[in-house]
VEXDREN-2710 file (C-alpha; in Angstrom, 1 decimal):
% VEXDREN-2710
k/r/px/py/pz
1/UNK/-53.3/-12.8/120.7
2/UNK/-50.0/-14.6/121.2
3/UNK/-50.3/-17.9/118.8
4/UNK/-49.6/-21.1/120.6
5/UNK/-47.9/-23.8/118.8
6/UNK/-48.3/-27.1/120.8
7/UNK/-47.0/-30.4/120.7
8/UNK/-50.0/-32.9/121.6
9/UNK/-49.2/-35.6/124.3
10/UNK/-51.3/-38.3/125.8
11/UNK/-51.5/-39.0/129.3
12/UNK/-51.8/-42.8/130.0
13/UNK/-52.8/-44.0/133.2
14/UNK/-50.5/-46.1/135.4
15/UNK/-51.2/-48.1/138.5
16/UNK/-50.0/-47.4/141.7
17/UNK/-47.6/-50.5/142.1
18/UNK/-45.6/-48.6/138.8
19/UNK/-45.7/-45.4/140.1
20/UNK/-42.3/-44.7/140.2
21/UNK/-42.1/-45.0/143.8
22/UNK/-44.8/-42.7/144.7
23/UNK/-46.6/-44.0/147.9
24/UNK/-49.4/-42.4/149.8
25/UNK/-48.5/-42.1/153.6
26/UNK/-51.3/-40.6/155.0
27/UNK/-55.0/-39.6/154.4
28/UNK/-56.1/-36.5/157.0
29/UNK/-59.6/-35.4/157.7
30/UNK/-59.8/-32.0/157.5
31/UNK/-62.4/-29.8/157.4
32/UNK/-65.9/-30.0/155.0
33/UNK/-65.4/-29.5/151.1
34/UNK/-61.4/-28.9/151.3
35/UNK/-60.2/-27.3/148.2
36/UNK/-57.4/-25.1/147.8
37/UNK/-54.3/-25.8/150.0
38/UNK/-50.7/-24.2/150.6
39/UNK/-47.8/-25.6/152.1
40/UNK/-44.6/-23.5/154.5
41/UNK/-41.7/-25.3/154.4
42/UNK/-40.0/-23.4/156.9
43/UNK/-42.6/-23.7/159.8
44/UNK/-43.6/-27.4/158.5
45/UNK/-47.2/-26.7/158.3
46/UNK/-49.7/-27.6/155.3
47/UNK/-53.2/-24.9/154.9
48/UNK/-56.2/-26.0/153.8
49/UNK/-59.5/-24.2/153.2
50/UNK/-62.9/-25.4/153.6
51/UNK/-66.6/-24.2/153.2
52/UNK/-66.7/-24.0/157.0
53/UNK/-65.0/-20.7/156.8
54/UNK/-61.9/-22.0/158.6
55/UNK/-58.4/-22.7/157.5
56/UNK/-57.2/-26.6/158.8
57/UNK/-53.4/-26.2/159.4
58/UNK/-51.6/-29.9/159.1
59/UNK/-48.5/-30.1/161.2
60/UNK/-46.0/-32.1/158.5
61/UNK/-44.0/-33.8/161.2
62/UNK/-47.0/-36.0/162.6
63/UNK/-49.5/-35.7/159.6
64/UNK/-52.8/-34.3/162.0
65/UNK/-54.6/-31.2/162.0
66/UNK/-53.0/-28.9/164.8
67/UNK/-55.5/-25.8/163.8
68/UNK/-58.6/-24.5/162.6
69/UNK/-58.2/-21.0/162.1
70/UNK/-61.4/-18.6/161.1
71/UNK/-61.0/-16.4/158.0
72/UNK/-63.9/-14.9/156.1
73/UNK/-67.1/-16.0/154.4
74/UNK/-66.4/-18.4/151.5
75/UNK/-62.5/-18.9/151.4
76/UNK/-61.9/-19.4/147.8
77/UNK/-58.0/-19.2/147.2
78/UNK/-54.8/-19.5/149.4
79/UNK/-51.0/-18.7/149.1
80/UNK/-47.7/-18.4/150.7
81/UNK/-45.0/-16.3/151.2
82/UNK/-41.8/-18.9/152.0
83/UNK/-39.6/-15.7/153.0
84/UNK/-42.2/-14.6/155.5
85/UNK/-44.1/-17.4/156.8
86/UNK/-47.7/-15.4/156.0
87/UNK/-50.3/-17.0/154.5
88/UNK/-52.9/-15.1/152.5
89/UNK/-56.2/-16.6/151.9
90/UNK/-59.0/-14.9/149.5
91/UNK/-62.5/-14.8/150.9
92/UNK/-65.4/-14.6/148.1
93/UNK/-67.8/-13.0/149.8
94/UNK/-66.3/-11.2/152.4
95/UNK/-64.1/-9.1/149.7
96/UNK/-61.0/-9.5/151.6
97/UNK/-57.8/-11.3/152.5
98/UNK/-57.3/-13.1/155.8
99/UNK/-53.4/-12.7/156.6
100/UNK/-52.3/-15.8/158.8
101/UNK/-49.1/-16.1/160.6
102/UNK/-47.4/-19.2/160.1
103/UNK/-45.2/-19.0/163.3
104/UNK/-48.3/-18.3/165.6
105/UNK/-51.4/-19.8/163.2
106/UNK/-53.5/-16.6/163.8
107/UNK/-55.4/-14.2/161.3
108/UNK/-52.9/-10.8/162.0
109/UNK/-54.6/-8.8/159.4
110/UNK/-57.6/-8.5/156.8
111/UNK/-56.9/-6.7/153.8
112/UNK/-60.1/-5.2/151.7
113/UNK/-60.0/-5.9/147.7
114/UNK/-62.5/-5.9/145.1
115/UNK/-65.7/-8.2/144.6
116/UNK/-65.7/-11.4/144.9
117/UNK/-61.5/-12.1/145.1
118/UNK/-60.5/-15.9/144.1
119/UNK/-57.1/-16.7/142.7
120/UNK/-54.1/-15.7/145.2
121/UNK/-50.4/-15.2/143.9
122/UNK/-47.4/-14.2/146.0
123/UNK/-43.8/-13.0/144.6
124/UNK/-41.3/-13.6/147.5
125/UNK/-38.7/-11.7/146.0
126/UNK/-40.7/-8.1/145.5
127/UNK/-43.0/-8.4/148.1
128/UNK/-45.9/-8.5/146.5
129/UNK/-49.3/-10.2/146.4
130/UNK/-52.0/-10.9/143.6
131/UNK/-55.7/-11.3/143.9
132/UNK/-57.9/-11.7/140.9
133/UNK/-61.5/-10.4/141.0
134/UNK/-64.1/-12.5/139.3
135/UNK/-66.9/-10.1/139.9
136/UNK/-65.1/-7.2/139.0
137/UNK/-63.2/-8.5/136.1
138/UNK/-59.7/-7.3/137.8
139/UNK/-56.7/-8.4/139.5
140/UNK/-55.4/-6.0/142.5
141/UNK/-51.7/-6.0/143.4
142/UNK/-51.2/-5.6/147.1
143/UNK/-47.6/-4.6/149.4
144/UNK/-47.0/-7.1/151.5
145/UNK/-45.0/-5.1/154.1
146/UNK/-47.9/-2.0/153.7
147/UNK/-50.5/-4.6/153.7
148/UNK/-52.6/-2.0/151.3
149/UNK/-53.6/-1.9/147.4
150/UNK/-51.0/-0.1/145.3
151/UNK/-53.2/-0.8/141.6
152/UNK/-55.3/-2.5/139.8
153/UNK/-55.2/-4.7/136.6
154/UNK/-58.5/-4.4/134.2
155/UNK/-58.9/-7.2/132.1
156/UNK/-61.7/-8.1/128.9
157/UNK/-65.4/-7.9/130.3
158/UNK/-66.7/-10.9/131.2
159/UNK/-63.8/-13.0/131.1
160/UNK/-63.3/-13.2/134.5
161/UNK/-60.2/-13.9/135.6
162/UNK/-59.3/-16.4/138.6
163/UNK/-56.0/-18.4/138.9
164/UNK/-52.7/-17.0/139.0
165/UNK/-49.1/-17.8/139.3
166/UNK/-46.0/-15.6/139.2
167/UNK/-42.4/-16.3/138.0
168/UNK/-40.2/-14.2/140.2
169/UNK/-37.6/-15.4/138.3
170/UNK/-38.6/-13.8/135.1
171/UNK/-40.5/-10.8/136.7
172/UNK/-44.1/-12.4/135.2
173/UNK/-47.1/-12.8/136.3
174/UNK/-49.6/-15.2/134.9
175/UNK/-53.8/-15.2/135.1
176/UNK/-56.0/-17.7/133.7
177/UNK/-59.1/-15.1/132.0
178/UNK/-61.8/-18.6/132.8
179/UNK/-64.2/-17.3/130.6
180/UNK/-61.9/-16.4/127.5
181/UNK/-59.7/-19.4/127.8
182/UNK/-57.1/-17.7/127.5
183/UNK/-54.1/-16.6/129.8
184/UNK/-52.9/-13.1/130.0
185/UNK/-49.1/-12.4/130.7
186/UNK/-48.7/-9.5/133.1
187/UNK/-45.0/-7.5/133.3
188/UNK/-44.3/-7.3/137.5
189/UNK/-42.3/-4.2/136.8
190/UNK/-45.0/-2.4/134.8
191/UNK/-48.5/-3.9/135.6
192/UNK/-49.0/-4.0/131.9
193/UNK/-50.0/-6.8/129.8
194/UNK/-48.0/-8.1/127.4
195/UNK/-49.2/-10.9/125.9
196/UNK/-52.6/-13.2/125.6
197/UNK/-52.1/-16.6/125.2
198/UNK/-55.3/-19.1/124.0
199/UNK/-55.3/-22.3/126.1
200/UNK/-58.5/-24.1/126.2
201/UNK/-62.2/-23.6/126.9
202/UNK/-62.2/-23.3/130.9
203/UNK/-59.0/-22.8/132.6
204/UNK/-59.2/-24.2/136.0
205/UNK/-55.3/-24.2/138.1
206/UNK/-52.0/-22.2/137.0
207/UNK/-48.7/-23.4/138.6
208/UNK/-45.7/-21.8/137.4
209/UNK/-42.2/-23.6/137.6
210/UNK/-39.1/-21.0/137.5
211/UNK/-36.5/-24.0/137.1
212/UNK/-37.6/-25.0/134.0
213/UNK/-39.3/-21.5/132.6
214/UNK/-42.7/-23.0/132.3
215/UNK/-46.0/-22.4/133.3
216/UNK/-48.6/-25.0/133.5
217/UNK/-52.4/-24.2/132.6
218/UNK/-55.7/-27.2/133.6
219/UNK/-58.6/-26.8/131.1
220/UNK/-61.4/-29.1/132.5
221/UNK/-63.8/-29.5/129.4
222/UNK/-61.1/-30.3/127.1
223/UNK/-59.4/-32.9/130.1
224/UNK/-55.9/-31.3/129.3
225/UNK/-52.8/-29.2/131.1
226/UNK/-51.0/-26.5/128.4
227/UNK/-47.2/-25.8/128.7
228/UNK/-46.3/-22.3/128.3
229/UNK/-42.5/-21.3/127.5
230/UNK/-42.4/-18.6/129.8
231/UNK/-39.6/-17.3/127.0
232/UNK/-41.5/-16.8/124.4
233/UNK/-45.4/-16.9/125.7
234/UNK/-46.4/-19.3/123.4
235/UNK/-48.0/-22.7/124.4
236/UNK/-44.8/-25.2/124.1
237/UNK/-47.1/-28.7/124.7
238/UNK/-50.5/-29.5/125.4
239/UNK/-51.2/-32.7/127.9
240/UNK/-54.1/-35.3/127.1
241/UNK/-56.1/-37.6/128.8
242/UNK/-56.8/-35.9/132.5
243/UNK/-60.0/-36.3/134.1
244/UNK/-61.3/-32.9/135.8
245/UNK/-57.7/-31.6/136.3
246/UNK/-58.9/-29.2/139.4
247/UNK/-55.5/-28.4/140.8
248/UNK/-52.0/-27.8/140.1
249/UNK/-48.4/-28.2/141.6
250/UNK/-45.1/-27.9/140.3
251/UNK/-41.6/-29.3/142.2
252/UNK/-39.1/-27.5/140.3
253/UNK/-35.9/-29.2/142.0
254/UNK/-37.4/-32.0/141.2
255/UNK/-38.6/-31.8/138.0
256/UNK/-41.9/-32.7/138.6
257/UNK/-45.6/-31.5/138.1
258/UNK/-48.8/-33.1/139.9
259/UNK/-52.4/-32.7/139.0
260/UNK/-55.2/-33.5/140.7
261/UNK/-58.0/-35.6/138.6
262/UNK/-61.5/-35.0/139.9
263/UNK/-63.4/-37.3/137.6
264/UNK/-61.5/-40.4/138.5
265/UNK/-59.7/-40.2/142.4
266/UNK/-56.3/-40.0/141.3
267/UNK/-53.1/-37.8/140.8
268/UNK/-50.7/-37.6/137.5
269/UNK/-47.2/-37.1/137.7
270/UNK/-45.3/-35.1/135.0
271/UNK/-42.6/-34.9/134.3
272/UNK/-41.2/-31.1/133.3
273/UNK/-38.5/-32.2/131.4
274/UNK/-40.6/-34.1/128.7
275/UNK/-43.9/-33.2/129.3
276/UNK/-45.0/-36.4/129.9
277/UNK/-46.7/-38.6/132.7
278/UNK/-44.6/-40.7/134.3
279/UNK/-47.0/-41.8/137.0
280/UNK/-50.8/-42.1/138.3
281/UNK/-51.2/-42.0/141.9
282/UNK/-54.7/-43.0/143.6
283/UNK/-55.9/-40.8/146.5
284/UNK/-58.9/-39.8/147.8
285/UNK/-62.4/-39.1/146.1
286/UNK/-62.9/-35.8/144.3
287/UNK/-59.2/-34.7/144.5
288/UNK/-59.9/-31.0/143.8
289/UNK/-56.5/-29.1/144.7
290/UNK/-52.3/-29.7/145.2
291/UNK/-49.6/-28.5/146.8
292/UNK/-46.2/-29.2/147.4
293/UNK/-43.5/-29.0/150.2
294/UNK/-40.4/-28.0/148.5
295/UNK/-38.1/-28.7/151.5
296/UNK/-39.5/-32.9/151.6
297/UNK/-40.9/-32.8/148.4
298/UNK/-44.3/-34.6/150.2
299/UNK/-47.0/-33.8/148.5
300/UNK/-50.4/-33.0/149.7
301/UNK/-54.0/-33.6/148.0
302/UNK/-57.2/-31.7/148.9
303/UNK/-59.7/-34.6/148.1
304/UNK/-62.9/-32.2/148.3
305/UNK/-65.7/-35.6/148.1
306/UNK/-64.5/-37.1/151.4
307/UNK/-63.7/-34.2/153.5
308/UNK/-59.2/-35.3/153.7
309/UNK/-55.7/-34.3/152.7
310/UNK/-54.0/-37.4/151.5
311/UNK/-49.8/-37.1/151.5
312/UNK/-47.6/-38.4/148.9
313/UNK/-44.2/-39.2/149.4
314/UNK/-41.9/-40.3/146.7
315/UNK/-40.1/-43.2/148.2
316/UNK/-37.1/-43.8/145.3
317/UNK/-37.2/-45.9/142.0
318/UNK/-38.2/-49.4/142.3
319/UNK/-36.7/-52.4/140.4
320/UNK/-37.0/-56.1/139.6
321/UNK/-37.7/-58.2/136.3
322/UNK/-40.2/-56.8/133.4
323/UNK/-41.9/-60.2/132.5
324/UNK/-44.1/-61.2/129.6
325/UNK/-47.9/-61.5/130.2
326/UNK/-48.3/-63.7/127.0
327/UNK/-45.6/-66.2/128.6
328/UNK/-44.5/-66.8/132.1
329/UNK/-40.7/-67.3/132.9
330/UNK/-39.9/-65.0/130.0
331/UNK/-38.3/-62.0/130.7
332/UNK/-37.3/-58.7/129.2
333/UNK/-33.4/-58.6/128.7
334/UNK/-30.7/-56.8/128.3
335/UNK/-29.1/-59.4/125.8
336/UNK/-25.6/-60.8/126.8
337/UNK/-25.9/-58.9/130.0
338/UNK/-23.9/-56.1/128.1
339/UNK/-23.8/-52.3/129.0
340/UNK/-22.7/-51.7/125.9
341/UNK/-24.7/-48.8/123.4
342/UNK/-26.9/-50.4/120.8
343/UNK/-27.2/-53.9/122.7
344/UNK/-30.7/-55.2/121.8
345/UNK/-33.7/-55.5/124.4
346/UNK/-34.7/-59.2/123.9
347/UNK/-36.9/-61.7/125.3
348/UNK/-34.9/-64.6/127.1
349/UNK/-36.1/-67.5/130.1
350/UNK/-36.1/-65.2/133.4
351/UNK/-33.2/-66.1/135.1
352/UNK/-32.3/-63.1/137.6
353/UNK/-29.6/-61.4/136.1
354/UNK/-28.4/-57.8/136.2
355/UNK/-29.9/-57.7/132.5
356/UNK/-33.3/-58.8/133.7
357/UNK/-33.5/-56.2/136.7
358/UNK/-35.2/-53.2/135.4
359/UNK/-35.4/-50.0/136.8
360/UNK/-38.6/-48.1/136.7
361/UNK/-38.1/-44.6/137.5
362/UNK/-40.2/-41.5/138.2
363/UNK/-38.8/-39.6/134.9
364/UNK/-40.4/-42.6/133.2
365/UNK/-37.6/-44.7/132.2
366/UNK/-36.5/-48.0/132.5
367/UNK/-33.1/-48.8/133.2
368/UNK/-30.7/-51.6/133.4
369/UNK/-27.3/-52.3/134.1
370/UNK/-26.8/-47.9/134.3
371/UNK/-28.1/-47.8/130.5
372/UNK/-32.4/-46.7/129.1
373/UNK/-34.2/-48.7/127.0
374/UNK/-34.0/-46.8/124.5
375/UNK/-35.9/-47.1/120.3
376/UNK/-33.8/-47.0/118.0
377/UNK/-32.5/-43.2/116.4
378/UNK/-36.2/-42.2/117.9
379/UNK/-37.7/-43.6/115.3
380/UNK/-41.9/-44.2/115.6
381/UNK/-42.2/-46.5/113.0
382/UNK/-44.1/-50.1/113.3
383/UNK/-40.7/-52.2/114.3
384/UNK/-38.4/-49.5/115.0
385/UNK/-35.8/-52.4/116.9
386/UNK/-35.7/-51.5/120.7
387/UNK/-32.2/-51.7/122.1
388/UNK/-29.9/-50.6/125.3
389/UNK/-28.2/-46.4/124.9
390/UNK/-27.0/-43.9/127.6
391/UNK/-30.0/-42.2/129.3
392/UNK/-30.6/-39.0/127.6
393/UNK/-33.7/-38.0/129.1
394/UNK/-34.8/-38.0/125.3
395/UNK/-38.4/-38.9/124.1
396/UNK/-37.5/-42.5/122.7
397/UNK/-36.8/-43.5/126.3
398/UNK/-39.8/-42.9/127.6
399/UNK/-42.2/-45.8/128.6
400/UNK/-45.2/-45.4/130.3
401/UNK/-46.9/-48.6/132.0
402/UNK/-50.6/-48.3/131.3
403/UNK/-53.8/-49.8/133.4
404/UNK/-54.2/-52.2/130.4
405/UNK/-50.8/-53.5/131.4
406/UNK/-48.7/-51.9/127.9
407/UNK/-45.4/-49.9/127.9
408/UNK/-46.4/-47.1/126.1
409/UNK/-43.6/-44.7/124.3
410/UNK/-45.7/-41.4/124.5
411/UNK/-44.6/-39.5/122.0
412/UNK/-45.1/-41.7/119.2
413/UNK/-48.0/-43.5/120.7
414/UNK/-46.8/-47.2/120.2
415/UNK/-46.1/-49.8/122.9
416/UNK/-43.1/-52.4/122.9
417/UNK/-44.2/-55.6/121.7
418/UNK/-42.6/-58.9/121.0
419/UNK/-42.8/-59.4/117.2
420/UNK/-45.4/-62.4/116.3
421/UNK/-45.4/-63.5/119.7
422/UNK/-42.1/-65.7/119.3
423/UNK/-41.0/-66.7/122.6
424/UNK/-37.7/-67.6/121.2
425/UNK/-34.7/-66.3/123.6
426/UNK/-32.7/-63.4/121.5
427/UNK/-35.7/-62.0/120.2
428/UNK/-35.5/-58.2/119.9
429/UNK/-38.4/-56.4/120.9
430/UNK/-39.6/-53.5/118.8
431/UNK/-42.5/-51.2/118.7
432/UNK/-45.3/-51.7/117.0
433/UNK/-49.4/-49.6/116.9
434/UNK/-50.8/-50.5/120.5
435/UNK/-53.7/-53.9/119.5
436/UNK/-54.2/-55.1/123.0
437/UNK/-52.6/-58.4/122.4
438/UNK/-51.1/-60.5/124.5
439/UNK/-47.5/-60.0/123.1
440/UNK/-48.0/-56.3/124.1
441/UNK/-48.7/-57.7/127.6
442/UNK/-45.7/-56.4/130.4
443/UNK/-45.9/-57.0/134.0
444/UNK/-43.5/-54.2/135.1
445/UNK/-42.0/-54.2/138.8
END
């Protein structure tokens, strides 16, 4: 076993209004109990599967269902091939894949596997597809072009391997073994596996993102996601405070990861370079699986309790003044209204000004006047002074708003709080052990 070294971070949970921009522009019906879903950029078109045996194909343009198309007995799994337009969907009890053409929406082939196939994988670049057998304990690799089996991956008994995500980049290919929690890492070139990596109890949804090298792993009894450093195979971060993370989606131009949280009706933004959530989107009930169109960046939830496909557009940063909730008509400030580095964050009367007008954005800081809010030398101590510095994308400029209404800096925990609730203008905030007072109080734009 590969031993896996993790930073622990905590996922807070942030309403809608402070979501970064993130607005949901549609809810679709779709078929009964939708779950896993795919998305073709080229042909504009979304798939999702449901327990009616059918595949619901959203057209992207008008956000409506413009197929149903009939695969096999119990679709469990779905992916696609970008450089093809084809679709291959796993069917649990029929044994096979249904292969759907994007350009024309029809089934053109069905491809035997082993028993009971469930996670689908597709590498673009060699061709190649991946199907994972529960019942058999395996994981076939099929030509695309040949549409046949060319071998067959044995893993521990009883482990039963199900999700699976490749990295074309670095010629990988990753499956979650569910009942081993555990990942194994398979070479593309070989079909031999190199490494096992621990991850949790119950691994539920692997997406892999080749920008950034990283592969991220859902474990539902623990409520986390685990990072993997696709460099090394080792387990980089591990991700608190999900609910039922079901599904999986990475945006790798823009730096950004969803999950899907069963348990409370809501989607968490990441954000890759951090590992951090930056946002918490509500959707529909029982979100259960994700998916992402590279070429809009939209992305769309399979909410499995009310039979829809809600769509999530980001829509930009949004901006205005971050004002106390233990005082009205005082303001967070820039003080002096200076861009300069190492110009405090104060408290001041609300007046307006470019110092005042915070922007909230989906990478999870605030700026003003082109400059973070920043903690001073990323320190985590009780009254580390909080002040103005060039965005780094660094850890000690990260502040997550929280349902509770607190900015929370993630990695250390704290929030930013006025010291001793003086209201005085010029006082520099600091952070301080979250309490729940009322000096802790922010309503953020």
């Amino acid at each position: 076993m590969v031993a896996a070294a993790a930073l622990s971070l905590t996922a807070g949970a942030v309403p809608a209004s402070a979501a970064g921009g993130y607005t949901v522009t549609a809810t679709i019906p779709v078929g009964e109990d939708p779950s896993p879903v795919a998305a073709v950029p080229a042909t504009g078109t979304i798939y999702v599967v449901d327990s009616n045996n059918a595949v619901s194909v959203i057209d992207a343009a008008t956000n409506t269902v413009a197929a149903t198309i009939p695969v096999g007995t119990t679709p469990f799994g779905v992916a696609a091939d970008p450089a093809t337009g084809t679709v291959y969907v796993t069917n649990e009890y029929s044994n096979t894949v249904s292969v759907i053409d994007a350009a024309t929406n029809t089934v053109t082939a069905t491809i035997p596997v082993s028993e009971q196939p469930l996670g689908v994988a597709v590498d673009p670049a060699a061709g190649t597809i991946y199907v994972t057998s529960g019942g058999e304990g395996t994981m076939q690799v099929i030509d695309a072009a040949t549409r046949t089996v060319t071998a067959t991956i044995t893993f521990p008994d009883q482990s039963f391997p199900n999700a699976v995500a490749v990295d074309p980049a670095a010629g990988t290919v990753y499956v979650a073994e569910q009942n081993d929690g555990a990942v194994a890492v398979i070479d593309a070139a070989t079909n031999a596996v190199t490494a096992t990596i621990p991850v949790g109890l119950d691994t539920a949804a692997m997406a892999a993102d080749p920008a950034a090298g990283t592969v991220y792993v859902t474990d539902l009894p623990s409520n986390t996601v685990s990072v993997i450093d696709v460099a090394t195979s080792t387990v980089t971060a591990t991700i608190h405070g999900f609910a039922s993370p079901n599904g999986v989606a990475a945006d790798p131009a823009a730096g950004t990861v969803y999950v899907t949280n069963g348990g409370d009706g809501n989607v968490s933004v990441i954000n890759a370079a951090t590992s951090t959530v930056t946002a918490t989107i509500p959707v529909g009930n029982g979100p259960a699986a994700v998916a992402v169109d590279t070429a809009t960046h939209n992305v769309y939830v399979a909410n499995s309790l009310d039979d829809t496909v809600s769509v999530i557009s980001p829509s930009g940063p949004v901006s205005g003044p971050i004002v106390s909730g233990y005082r009205a008509g005082k303001c967070v400030a820039d003080s002096g209204d200076s861009a300069a580095n190492d110009t405090p964050i104060v408290i001041a009367a609300c007046d307006g000004s470019p110092g005042q007008d915070w922007t909230v954005t989906g990478s999870g800081t605030l700026q003003a006047n082109g400059k973070c809010m920043d903690i001073y030398r990323d320190e985590k101590t009780n009254k580390a002074p909080v002040e103005l510095w060039t965005c780094t994308g660094g850890a000690n400029q990260q502040w997550h708003p929280t349902a509770a209404g607190t900015l929370v800096n993630p990695v250390s925990g704290k929030c930013l709080d006025d010291p001793r609730f003086n209201t005085a203008p010029g006082t520099q905030l600091e952070l301080y052990t979250c309490n729940g007072g009322a000096n802790q109080q922010w309503k953020i734009p």
